[in-house]
C-alpha positions as CSV (number, residue, x, y, z in Angstrom):
1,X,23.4,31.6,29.2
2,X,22.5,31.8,25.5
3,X,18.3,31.2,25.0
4,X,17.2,27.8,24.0
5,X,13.9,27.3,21.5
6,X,12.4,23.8,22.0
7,X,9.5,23.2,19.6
8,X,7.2,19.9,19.0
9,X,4.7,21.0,16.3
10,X,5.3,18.8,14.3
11,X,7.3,16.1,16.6
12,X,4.0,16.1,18.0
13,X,2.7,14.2,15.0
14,X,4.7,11.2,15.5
15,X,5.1,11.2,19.8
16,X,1.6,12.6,21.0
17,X,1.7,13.2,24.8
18,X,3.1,11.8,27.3
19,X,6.0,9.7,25.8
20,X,8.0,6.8,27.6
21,X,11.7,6.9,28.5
22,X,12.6,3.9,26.5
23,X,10.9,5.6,23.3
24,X,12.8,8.7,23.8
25,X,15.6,7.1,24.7
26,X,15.5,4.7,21.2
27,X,14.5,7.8,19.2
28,X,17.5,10.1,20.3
29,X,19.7,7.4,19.4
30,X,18.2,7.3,16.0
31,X,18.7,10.5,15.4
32,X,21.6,10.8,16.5
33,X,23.1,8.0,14.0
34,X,21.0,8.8,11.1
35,X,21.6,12.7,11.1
36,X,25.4,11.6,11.2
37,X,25.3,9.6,8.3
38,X,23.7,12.3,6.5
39,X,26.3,14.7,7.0
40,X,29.0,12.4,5.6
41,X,27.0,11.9,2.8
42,X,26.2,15.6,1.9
43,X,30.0,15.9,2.1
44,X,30.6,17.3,5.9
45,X,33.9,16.8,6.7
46,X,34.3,13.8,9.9
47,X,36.3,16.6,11.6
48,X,33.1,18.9,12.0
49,X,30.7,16.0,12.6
50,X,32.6,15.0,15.9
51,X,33.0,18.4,16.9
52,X,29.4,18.7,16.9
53,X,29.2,15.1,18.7
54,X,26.8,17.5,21.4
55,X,24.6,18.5,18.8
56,X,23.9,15.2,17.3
57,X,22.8,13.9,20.8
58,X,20.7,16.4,21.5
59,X,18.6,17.4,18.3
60,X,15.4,16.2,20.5
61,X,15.1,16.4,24.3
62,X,12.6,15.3,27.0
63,X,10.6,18.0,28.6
64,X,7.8,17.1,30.6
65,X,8.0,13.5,29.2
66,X,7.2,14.6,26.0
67,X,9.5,14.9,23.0
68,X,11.2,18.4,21.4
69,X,13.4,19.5,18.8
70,X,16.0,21.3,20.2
71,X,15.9,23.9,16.9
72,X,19.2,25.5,17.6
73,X,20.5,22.5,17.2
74,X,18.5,22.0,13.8
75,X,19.5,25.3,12.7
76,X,23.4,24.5,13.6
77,X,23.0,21.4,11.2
78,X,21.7,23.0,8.2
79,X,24.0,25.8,8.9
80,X,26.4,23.0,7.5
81,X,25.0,22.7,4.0
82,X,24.8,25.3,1.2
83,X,22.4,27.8,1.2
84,X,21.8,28.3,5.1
85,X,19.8,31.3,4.9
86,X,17.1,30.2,2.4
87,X,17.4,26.4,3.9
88,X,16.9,28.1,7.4
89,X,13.2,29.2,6.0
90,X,12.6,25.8,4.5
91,X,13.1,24.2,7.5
92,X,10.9,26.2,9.4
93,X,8.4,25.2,7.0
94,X,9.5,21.4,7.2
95,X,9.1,21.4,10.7
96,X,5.9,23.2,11.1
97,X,7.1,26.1,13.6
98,X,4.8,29.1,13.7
99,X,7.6,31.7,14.6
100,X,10.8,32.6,13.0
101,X,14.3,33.1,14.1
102,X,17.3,34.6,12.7
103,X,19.9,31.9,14.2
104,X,23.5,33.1,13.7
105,X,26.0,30.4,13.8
106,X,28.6,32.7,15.3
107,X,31.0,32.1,13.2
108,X,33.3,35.0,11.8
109,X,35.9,34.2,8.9
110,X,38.5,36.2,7.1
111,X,39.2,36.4,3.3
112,X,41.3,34.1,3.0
113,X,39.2,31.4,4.8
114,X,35.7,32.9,3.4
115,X,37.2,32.8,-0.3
116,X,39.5,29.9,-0.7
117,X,38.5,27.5,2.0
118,X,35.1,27.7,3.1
119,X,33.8,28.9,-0.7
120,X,35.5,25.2,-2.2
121,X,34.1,23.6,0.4
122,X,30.3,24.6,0.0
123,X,31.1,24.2,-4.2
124,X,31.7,21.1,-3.3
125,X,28.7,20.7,-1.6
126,X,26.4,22.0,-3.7
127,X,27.7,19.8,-6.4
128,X,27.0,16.5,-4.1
129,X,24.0,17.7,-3.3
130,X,22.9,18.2,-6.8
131,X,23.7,14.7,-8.2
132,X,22.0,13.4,-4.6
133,X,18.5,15.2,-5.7
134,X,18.8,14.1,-9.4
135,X,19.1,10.3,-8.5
136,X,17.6,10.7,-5.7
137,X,14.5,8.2,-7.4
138,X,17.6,5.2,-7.8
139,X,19.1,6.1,-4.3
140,X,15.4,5.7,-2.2
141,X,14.3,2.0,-4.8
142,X,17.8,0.7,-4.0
143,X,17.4,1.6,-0.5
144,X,13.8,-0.2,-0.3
145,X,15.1,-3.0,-2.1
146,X,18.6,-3.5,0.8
147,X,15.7,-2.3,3.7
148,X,13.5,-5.4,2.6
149,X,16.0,-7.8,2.7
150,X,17.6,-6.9,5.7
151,X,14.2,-7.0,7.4
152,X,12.6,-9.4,6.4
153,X,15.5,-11.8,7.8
154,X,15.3,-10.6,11.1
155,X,11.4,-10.5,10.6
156,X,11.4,-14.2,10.4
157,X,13.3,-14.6,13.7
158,X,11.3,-16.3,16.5
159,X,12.2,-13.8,19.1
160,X,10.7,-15.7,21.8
161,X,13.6,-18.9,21.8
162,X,16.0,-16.6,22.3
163,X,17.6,-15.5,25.4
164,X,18.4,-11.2,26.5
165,X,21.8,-11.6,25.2
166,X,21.0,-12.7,22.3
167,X,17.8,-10.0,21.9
168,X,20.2,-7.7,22.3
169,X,22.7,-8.5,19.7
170,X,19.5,-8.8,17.2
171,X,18.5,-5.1,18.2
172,X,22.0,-3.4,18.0
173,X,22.8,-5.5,15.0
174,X,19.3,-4.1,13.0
175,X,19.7,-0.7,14.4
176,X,23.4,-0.5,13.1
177,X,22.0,-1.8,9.9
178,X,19.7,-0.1,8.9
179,X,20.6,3.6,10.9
180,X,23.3,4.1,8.5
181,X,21.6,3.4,5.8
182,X,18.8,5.9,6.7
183,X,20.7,8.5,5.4
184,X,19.2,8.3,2.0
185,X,15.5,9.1,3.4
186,X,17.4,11.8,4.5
187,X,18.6,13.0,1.9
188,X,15.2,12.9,0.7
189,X,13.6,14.7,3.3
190,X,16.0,17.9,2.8
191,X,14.8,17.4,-1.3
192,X,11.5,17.7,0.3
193,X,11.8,21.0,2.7
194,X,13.9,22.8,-0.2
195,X,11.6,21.9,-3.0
196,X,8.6,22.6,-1.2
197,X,10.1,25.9,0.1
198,X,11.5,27.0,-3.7
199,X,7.7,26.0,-4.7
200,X,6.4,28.3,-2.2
201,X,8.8,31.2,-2.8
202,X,7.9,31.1,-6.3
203,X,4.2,30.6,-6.3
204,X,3.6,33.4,-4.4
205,X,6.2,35.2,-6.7
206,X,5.2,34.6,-9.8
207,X,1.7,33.3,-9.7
208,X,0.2,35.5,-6.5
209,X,-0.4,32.1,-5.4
210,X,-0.3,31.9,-1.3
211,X,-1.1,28.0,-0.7
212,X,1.0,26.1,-3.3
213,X,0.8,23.1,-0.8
214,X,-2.9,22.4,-2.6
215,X,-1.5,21.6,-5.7
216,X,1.2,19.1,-4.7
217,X,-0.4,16.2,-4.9
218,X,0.1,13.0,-6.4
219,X,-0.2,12.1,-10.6
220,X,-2.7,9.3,-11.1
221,X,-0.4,7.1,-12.1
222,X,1.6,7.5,-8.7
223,X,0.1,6.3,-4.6
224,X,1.1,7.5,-1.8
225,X,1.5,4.6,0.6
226,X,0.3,7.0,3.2
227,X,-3.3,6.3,1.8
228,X,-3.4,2.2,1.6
229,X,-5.0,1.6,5.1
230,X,-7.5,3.9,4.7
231,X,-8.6,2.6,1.3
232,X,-8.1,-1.2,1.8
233,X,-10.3,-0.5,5.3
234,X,-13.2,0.7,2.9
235,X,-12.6,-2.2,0.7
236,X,-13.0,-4.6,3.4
237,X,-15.8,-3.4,5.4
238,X,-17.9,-3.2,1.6
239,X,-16.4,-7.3,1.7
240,X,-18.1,-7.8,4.7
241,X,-21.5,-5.7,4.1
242,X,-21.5,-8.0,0.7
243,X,-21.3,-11.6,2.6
244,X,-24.8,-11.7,4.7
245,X,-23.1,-14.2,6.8
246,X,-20.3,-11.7,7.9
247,X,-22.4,-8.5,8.0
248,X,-24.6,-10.2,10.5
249,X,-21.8,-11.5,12.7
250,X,-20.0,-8.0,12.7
251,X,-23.0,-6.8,13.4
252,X,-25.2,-8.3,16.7
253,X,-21.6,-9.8,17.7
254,X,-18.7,-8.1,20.1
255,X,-15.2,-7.7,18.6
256,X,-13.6,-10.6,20.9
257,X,-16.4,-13.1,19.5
258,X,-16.1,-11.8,16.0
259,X,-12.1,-12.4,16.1
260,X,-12.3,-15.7,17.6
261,X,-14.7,-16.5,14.4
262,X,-12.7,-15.6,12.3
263,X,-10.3,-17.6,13.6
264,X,-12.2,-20.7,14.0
265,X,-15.5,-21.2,11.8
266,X,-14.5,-18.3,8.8
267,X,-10.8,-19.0,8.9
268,X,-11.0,-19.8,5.1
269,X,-13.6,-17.3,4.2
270,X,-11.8,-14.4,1.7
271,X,-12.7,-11.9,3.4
272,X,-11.0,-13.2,6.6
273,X,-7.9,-13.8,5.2
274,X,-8.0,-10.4,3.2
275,X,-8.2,-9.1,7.0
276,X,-5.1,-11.5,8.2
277,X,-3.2,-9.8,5.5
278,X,-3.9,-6.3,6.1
279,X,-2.7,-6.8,10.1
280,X,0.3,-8.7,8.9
281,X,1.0,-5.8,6.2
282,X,-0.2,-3.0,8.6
283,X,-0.9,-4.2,11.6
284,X,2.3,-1.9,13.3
285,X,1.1,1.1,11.3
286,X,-1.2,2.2,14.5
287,X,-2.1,5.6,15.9
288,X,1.2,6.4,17.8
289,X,2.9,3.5,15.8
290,X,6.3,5.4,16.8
291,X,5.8,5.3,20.9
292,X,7.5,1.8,21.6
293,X,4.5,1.6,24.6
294,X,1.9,1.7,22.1
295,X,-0.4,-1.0,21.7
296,X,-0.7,-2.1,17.7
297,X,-3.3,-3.6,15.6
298,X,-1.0,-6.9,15.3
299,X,-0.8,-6.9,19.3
300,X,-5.0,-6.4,19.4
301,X,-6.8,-7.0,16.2
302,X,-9.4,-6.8,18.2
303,X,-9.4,-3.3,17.9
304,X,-9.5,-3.6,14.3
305,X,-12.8,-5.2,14.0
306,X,-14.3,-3.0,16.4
307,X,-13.4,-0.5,14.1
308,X,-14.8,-2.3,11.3
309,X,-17.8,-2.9,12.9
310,X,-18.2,0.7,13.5
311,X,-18.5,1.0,9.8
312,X,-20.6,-1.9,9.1
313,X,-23.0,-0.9,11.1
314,X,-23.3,2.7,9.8
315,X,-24.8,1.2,6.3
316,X,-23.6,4.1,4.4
317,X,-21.3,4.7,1.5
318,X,-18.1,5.8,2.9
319,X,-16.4,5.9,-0.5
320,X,-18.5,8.9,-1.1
321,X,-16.6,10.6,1.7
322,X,-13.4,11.1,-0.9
323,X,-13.2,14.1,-2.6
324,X,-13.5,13.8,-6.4
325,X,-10.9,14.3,-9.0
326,X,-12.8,17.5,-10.3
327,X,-12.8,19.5,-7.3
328,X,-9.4,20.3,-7.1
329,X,-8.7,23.6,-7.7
330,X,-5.9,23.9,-11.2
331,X,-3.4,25.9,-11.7
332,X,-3.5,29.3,-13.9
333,X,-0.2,29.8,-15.2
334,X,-1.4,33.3,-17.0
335,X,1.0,36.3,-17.6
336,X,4.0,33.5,-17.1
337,X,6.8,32.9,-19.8
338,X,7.4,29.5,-21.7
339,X,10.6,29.4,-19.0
340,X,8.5,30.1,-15.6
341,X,5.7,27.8,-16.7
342,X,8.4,25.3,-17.7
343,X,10.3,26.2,-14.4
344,X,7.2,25.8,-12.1
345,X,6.2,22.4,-13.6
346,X,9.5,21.2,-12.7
347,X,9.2,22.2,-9.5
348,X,6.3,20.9,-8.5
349,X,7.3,17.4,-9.9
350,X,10.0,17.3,-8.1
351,X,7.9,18.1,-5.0
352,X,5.5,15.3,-5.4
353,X,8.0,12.7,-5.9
354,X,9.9,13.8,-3.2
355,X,6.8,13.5,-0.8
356,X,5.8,10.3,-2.4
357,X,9.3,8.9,-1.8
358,X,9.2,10.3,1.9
359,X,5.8,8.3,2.5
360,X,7.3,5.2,1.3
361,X,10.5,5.1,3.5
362,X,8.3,6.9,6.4
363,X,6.3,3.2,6.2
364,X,9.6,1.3,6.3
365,X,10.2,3.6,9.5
366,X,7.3,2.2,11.1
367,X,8.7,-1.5,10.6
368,X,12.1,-0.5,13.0
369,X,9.8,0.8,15.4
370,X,7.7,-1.8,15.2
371,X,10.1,-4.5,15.2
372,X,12.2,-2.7,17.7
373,X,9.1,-2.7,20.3
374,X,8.7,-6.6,19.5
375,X,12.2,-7.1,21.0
376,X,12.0,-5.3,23.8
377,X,9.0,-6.8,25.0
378,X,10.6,-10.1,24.5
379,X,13.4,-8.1,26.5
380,X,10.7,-7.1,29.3
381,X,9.4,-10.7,29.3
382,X,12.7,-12.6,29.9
383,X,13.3,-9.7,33.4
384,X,9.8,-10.5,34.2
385,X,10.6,-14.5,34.8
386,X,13.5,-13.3,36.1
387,X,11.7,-11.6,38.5
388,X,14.1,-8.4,37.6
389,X,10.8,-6.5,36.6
390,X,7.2,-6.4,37.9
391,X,5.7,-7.0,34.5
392,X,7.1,-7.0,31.0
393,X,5.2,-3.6,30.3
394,X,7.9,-2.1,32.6
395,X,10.1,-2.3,30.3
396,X,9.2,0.9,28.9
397,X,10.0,3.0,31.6
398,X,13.7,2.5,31.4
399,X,16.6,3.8,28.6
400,X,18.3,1.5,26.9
401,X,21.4,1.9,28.7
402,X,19.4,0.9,32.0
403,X,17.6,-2.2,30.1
404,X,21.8,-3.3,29.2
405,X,23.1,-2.6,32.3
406,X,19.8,-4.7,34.2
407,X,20.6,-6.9,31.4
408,X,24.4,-7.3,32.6
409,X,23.5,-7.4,36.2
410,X,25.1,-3.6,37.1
411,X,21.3,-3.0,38.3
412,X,19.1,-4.5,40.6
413,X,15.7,-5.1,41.3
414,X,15.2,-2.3,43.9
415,X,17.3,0.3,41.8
416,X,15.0,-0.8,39.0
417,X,11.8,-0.6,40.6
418,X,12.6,2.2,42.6
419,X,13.3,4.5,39.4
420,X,10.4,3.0,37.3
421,X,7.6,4.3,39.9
422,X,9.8,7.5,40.1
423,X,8.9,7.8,36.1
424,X,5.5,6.1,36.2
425,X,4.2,8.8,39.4
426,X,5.6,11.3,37.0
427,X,4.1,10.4,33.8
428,X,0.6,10.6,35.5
429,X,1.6,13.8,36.8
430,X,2.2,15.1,33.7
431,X,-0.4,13.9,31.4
432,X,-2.3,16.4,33.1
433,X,-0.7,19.7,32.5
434,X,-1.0,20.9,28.8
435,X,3.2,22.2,27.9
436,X,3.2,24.8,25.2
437,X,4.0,23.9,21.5
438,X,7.2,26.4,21.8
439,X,9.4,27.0,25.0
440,X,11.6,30.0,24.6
441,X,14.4,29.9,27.9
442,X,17.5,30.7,29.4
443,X,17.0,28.1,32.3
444,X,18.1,24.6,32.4
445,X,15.4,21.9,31.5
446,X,14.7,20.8,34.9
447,X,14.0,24.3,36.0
448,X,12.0,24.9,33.4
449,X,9.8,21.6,34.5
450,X,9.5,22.9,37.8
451,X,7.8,25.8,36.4
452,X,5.1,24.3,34.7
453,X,4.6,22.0,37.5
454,X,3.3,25.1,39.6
455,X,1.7,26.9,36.9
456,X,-2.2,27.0,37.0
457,X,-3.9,27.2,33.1
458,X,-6.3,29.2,32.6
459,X,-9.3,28.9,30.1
460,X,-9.7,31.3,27.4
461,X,-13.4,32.0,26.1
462,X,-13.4,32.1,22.6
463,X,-16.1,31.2,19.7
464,X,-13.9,31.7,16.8
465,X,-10.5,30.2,15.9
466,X,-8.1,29.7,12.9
467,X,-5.7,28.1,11.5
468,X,-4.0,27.7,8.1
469,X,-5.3,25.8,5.0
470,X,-3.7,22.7,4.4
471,X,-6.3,21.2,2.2
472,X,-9.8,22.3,0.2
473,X,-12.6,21.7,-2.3
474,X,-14.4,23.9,-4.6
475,X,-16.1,25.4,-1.6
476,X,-15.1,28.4,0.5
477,X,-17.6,26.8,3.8
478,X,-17.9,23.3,4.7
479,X,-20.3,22.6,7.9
480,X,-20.5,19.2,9.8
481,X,-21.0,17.8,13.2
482,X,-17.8,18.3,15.0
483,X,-15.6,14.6,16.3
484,X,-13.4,16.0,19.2
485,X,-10.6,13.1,20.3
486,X,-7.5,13.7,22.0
487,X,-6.7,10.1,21.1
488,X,-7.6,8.0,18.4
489,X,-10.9,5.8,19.2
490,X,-11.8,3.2,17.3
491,X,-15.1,2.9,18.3
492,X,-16.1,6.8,17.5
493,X,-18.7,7.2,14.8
494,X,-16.6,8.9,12.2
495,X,-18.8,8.7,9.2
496,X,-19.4,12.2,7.7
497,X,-18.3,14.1,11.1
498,X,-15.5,16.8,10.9
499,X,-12.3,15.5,12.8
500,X,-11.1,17.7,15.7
501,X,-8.1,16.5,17.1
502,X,-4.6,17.0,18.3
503,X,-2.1,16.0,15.7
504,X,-2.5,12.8,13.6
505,X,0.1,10.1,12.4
506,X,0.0,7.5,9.7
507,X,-1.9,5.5,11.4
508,X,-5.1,7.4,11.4
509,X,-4.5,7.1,7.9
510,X,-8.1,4.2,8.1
511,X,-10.7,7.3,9.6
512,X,-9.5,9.8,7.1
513,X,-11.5,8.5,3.9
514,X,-14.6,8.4,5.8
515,X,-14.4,12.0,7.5
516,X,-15.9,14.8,6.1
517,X,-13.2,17.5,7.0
518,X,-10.0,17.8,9.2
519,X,-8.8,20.2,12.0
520,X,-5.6,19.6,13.9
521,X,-4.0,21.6,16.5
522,X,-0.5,20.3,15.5
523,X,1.3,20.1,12.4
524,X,2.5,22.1,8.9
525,X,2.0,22.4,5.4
526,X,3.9,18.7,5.1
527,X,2.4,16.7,8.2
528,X,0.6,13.8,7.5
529,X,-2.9,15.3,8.1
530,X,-2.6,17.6,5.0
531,X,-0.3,15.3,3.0
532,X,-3.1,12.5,3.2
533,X,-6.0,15.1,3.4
534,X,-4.7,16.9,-0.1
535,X,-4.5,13.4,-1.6
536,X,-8.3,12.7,-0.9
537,X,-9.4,15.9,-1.2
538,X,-10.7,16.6,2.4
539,X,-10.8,19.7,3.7
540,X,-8.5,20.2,6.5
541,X,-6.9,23.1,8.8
542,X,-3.7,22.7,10.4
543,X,-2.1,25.0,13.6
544,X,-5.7,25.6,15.3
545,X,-4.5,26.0,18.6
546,X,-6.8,24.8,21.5
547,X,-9.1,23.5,19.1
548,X,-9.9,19.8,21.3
549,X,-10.8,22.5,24.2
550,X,-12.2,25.1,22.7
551,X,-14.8,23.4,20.1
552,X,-17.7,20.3,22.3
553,X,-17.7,17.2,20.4
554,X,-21.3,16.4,18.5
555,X,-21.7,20.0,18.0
556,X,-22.2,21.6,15.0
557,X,-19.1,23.6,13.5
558,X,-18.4,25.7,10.4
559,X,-14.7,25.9,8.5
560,X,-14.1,29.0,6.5
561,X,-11.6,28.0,3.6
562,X,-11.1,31.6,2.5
563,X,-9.5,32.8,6.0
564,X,-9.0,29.6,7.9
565,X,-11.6,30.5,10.8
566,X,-13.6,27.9,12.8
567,X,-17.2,29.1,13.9
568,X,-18.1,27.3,16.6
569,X,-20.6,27.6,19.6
570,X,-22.7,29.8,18.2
């Protein structure tokens, strides 16, 4: 049996933990669809997309109840595009995996197939792939411009009049949508990994430069969507700290009284309905805003103002807490000809469009998800009164195959309730065993479960760890009082503190302006983390291993920019 490589570094970004069948279920399918469309579109023939039907299928699996990439799988679909052996690199990159490997597709051609067949084929290739990436800026605005139409019809549905058959048709109906259309994000995602990884090839080349990721950040005249929650949060709480009639009631009241004020007795304050809009624009972009079982802002805007309140209270500045312009370092493009400067330039402009553009349809991403989770609650709440499920929260313990065939009647209550404790006494059994970022195996999933069920993790004693710079200021040591969450808390005190936490997703995006610097265990050189940490200018380290075990919150920690080591304990 040939070895399988399952890796989350990144994945772990957008599915922290201990993820629900129905999410995986949903986001398999997604991928599935969307990674199909792309092929067509970068001019795979149909022939070899349904000979690889496997592949698509599996490019993420469930191990553990937490989600993978299946990376040969990965490597088996860029091996489909031009330029596999420099694309393999970039993807590497792209995905945030710390260890290389030399996949070989297997496949062995003679001359006549090498130089007449496969050789026109990848020309023409190359050549759709070229006019993709140059109106690539037209493709993504006329795909914003279809997504919002599309969505906000089906936004203005009143999901609860209608009935599960009819949920149903509205989810498969917006999933077929809108899945084949993803194939322009993409499209722009591969213009991401391959002119990130040309950047990086050629900084290092040309310029002796080994972190080209600090410079790609966006022109002044650009925004990156990414940072509009965090931004508009500091807005609003300086709002509030201005009107003495809101400061006091955010601050001597609890979050349940202060929502149900502004309901009532401030409903036509300005402040309050600047806060109705920001929940109705980004109330679904919540930490783990792509786990259909998470709870968003628009579900509890309570959580929101206890948030805010957490800010209020703090009386400080928070604004000061974003880098400034001047700190960044520039770039030196001595002992480089008129054509490499010129060359470079390019480059890197294409890079920061590329990520801005990813943001952008990354946010209309979190409006699916969102939307999707909206209609399967609705789904959860008709089985509930139909007294086909326990609660309507039970919903996400089944696949959508199992939520169609309850649906349909094939399944009854017992099977149903029988398999969702099954899954719920083994989601609590997992949440407490730490899986490994990578799994190298020759076993079958299930056995490889079994394994880590039984295996005892040991501690290591360390006071020193690294990790690799993702973001920094004009200073090679930055010190703080260290913030350690495994989650995301909005009641934590993050004022000024340095963030120590698992991974991130866009919707930490609102702590990240008032932070004073960033470590994450998970993530690359193009997570969110350093994407939004470059564009305020926050230092932040990426890939620090252990770091939520090894480093105690509210103690004092030191981050070395020149070498990427934590000091910490001492």
């Amino acid at each position: 049996m040939s070895k399988n490589i399952y890796d989350n570094s990144n994945l772990a970004e957008s599915y922290s933990g201990i993820t629900t069948p129905l999410t995986f279920s949903f986001a398999r399918y997604v991928y599935q669809e969307v990674y199909k469309s792309f092929c067509q579109m970068m001019g795979v023939s149909q022939g070899t997309i349904k000979a690889n039907d496997d592949m698509f299928r599996q490019m993420v699996v469930f191990i553990g109840h937490r989600m993978y990439y299946d990376l040969i799988n990965w490597y088996r679909l860029i091996s489909f595009l031009p330029g596999y052996k420099f694309n393999r690199r970039f993807l590497e990159k792209m995905l945030g995996v710390q260890k290389e490997h030399d996949h070989d597709n297997g496949q062995r051609y003679g001359f006549w197939q090498r130089y007449f067949i496969d050789l026109s084929v990848m020309i023409w290739q190359f050549v759709k792939m070229i006019f993709t990436f140059i109106f690539m800026g037209v493709l993504v605005n006329n795909f914003n411009k279809k997504f919002d139409q599309i969505f906000e019809q089906s936004d203005k549905l009143d999901l609860k009049s209608f009935d599960l058959k009819r949920l149903r048709r509205i989810y498969l109906s917006l999933v077929k949508d809108l899945t084949t259309r993803w194939k322009v994000p993409i499209a722009n995602d591969l213009a991401v990994m391959i002119s990130t990884g040309i950047a990086d090839k050629l900084f290092k080349k040309w310029l002796q430069e080994d972190n080209v990721y600090n410079h790609l950040r966006m022109q002044s005249h650009s925004s990156l969507i990414s940072l509009d929650p965090g931004l508009e949060v500091i807005k609003i709480s300086q709002k509030i700290k201005a009107d003495s009639d809101l400061r006091e009631l955010f601050k001597n009241s609890d979050e349940n009284f202060v929502w149900d004020k502004l309901n009532s007795q401030f409903q036509d304050n300005k402040v309050s309905q600047i806060i109705f809009q920001y929940l109705k624009k980004f109330g679904s972009r919540s930490p783990n805003e792509l786990k259909l079982e998470a709870i968003t802002l628009q579900e509890s805007p309570q959580v929101f103002v206890s948030f805010l309140q957490k800010i209020v209270v703090s009386d400080r500045n928070n604004s000061n807490h974003v880098g400034s312009a001047g700190n960044i370092q520039t770039l030196d493009y001595k002992n480089c000809s008129v054509f490499k400067k010129a060359l470079l330039k390019f480059i890197v402009k294409w890079s920061v469009n590329s990520i801005r553009r990813r943001e952008e349809t990354r946010f209309k991403r979190t409006l699916i998800f969102g939307f999707a989770r909206r209609v399967f609650l609705e789904m959860g709440d008709r089985l509930s009164q139909q007294n086909l499920l326990k609660s309507q929260r039970d919903i996400f313990y089944l696949k959508i195959g199992e939520i169609f065939s309850l649906i349909d009647k094939k399944m009854n209550r017992e099977q149903v309730e029988k398999l969702i404790n099954q899954r719920q006494i083994a989601g609590d059994a997992w949440r407490e065993i730490d899986l490994p970022r990578r799994i190298e195996t020759r076993k079958a999933i299930c056995e490889k479960e079994k394994e880590f069920l039984h295996k005892i993790s040991h501690s290591v004693d360390k006071t020193s760890l690294s990790g690799s710079v993702a973001s920094r200021i004009d200073q090679d040591i930055v010190s703080g009082t260290a913030l350690v969450l495994t989650d995301f808390d909005p009641k934590a005190d993050y004022v000024n503190k340095i963030l120590v936490t698992r991974q991130t997703d866009p919707g930490w995006s609102i702590v990240f302006p008032l932070v004073k610097g960033i470590v994450v265990e998970r993530g690359g050189m193009l997570s969110h983390a350093a994407i939004v940490a470059r564009e305020l200018q926050i230092p932040c380290l990426v890939g620090v291993d252990k770091a939520t075990k090894m480093i105690k919150n509210d103690t004092n920690i030191s981050l070395n920019f020149s070498n990427g080591e934590i000091i910490y304990g001492q």
